[in-house]
C-alpha positions as CSV (number, residue, x, y, z in Angstrom):
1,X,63.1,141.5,-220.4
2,X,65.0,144.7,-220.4
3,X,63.0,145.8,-217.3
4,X,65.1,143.5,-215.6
5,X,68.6,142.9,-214.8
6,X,70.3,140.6,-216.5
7,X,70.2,137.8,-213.7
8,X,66.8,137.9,-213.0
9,X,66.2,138.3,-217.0
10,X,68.2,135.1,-217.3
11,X,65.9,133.2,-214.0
12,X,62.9,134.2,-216.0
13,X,63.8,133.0,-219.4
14,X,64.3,129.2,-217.2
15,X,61.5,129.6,-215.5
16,X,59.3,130.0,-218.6
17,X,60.7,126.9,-220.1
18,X,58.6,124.7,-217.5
19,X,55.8,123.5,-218.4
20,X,52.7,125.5,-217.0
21,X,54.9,128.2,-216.2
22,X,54.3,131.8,-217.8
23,X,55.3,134.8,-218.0
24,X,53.1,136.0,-214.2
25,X,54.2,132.4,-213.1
26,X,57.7,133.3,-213.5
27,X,57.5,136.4,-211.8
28,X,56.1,135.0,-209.1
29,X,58.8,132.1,-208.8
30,X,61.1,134.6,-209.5
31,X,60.4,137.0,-206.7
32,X,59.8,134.0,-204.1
33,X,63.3,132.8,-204.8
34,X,64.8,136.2,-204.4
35,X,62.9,137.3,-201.4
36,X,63.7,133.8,-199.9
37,X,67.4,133.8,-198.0
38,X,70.3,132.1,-200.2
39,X,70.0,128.6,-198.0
40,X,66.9,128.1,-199.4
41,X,68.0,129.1,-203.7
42,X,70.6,126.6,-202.4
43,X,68.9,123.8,-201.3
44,X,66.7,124.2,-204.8
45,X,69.4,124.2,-207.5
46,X,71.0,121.0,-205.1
47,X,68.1,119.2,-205.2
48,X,67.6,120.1,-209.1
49,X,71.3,119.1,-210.0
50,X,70.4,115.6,-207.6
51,X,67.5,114.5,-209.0
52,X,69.0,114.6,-212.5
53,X,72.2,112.9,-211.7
54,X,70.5,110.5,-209.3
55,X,67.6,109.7,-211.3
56,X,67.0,107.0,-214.3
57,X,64.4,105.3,-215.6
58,X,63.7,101.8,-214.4
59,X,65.3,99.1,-217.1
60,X,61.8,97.0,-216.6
61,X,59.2,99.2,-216.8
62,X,60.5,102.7,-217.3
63,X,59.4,104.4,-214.1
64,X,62.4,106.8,-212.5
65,X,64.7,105.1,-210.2
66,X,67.4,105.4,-208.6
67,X,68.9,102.0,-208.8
68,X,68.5,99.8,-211.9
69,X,64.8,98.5,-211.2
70,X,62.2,101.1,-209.2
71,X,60.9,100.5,-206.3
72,X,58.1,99.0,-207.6
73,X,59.7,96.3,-210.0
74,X,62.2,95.5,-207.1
75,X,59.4,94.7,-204.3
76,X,58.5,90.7,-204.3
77,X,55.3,91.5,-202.8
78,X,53.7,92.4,-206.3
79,X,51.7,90.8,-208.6
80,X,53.9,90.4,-211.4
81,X,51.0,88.7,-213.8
82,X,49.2,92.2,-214.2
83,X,50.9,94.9,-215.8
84,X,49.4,98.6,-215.6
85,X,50.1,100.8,-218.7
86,X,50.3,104.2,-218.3
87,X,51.8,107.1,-220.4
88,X,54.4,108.6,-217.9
89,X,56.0,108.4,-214.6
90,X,53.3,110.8,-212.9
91,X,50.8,108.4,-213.5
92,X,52.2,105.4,-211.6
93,X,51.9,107.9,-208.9
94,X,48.1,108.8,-209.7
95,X,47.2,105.0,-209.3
96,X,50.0,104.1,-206.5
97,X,47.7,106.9,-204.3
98,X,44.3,104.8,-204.9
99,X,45.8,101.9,-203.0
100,X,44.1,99.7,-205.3
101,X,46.5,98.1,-207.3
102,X,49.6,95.6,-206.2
103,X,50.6,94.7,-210.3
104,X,53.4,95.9,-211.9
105,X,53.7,98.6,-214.7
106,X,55.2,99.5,-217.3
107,X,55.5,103.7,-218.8
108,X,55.0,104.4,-222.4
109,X,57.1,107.5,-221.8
110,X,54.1,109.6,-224.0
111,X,51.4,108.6,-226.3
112,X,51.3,108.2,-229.6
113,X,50.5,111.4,-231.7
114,X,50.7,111.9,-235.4
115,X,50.9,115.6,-235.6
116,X,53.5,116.0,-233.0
117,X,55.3,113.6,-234.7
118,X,55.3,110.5,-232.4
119,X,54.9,107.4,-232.9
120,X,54.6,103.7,-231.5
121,X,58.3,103.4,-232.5
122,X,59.4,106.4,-230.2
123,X,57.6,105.1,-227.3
124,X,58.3,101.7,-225.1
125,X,55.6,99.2,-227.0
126,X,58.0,97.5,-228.1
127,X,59.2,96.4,-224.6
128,X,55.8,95.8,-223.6
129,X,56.0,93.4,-226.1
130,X,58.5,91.6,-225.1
131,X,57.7,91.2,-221.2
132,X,53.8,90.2,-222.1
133,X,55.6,87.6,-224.3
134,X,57.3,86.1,-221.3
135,X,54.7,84.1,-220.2
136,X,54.4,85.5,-216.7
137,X,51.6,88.3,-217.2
138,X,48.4,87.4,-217.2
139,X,46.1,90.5,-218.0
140,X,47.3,94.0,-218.9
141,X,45.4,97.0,-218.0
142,X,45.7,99.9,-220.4
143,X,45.5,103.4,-217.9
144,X,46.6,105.8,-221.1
145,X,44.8,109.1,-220.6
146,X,40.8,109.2,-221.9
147,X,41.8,111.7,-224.9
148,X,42.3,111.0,-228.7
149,X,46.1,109.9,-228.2
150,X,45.4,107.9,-225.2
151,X,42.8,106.1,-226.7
152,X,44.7,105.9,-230.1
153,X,47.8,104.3,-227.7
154,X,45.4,101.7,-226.1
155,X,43.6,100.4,-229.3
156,X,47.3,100.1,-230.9
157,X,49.0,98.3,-227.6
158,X,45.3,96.1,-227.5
159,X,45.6,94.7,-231.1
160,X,49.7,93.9,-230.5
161,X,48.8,92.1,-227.3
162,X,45.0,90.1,-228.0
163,X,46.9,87.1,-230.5
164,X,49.1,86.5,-227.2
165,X,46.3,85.0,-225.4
166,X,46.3,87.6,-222.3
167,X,43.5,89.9,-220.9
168,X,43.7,92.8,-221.9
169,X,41.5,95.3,-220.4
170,X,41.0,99.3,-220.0
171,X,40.4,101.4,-217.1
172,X,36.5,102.4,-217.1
173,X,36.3,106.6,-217.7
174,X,33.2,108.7,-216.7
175,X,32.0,111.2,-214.5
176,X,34.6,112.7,-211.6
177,X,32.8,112.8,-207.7
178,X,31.3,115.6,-207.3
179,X,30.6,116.8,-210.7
180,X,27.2,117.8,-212.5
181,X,25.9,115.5,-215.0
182,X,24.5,119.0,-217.1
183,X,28.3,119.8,-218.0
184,X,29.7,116.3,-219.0
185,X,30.2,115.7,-222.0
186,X,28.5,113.1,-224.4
187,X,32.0,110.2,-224.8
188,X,32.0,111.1,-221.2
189,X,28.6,110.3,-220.5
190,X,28.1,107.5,-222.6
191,X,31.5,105.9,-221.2
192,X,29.6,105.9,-217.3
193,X,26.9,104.5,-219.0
194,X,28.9,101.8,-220.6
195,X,30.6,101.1,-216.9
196,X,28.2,101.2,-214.8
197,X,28.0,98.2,-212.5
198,X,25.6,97.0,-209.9
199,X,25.0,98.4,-206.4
């Protein structure tokens, strides 16, 4: 960094820390912020220094929010008998944009993962627990990503929740639109196969 002066050194060094951000990202950020007039810098570091005094994570389900419940978890319009698991925030988003479900959810806040050191206890199972156990929720769909932790997460979170008498189901995996059966993999493949329904 001692091309640099030290402030831009210093913007570059943050930058990095994001994740999916290297060192051409950076640069690029970098530049665009210092090329951009200082109303617009502004407006970003007063929107960064909002958004993490502002936001929280929802006391029921552990999506952000600004008040003590998300929006979600506040609107009496949902279907409080289904609960959506997902590993983070971001995916709430992904399935709130299909328009296809009106259930609640509730965040693991990761998945779990031996080598990196995480495990069920470091993640909100056990508050999963303890709303299934309410009586009120019906069915639980496990959403966790289709990869080793994700399935590892929804095999552990489907043997706590079967001896409580509730569905428990997971979301069916396979083949993205517009993709070429040649390059799919075989768990891929095998997991359309396994989904397929009629037409």
């Amino acid at each position: 960094m001692a091309f640099y002066a030290a402030p831009i050194a210093r913007l570059l060094e943050e930058l990095e820390r994001l994740p999916g951000i290297g060192p051409k990202s950076a640069q690029r950020l970098a530049y665009h912020i210092l090329r951009g007039d200082s109303e617009a810098a502004e407006r970003l570091a007063d929107a960064i220094v909002e958004v993490k005094q502002s936001i929280r994570f929802c006391s029921r389900c552990f999506n952000f929010a600004e008040a003590d419940l998300c929006e979600i978890c506040a609107d009496p319009q949902r279907d409080a008998s289904a609960i959506c698991v997902v590993e983070e925030p971001r995916d709430v988003v992904a399935i709130e944009r299909t328009g296809e479900f009106r259930g609640a959810y509730h965040v693991l806040q990761g998945a779990i993962s031996p080598i990196d050191g995480i495990g069920p206890e470091q993640l909100r199972v056990r508050e999963l627990v303890d709303r299934v156990s309410g009586g009120e929720v019906t069915e639980v769909i496990l959403a966790t990503n289709p990869n080793v932790e994700g399935e590892t997460t929804a095999l552990y979170i489907a043997r706590l929740l079967k001896p409580l008498g509730i569905r428990v189901t997971r979301i069916a995996s396979g083949l993205p639109v517009g993709g070429d059966l040649e390059y799919a993999d075989e768990v891929t493949l095998g997991r359309a196969l396994e989904a397929r329904r009629e037409m």
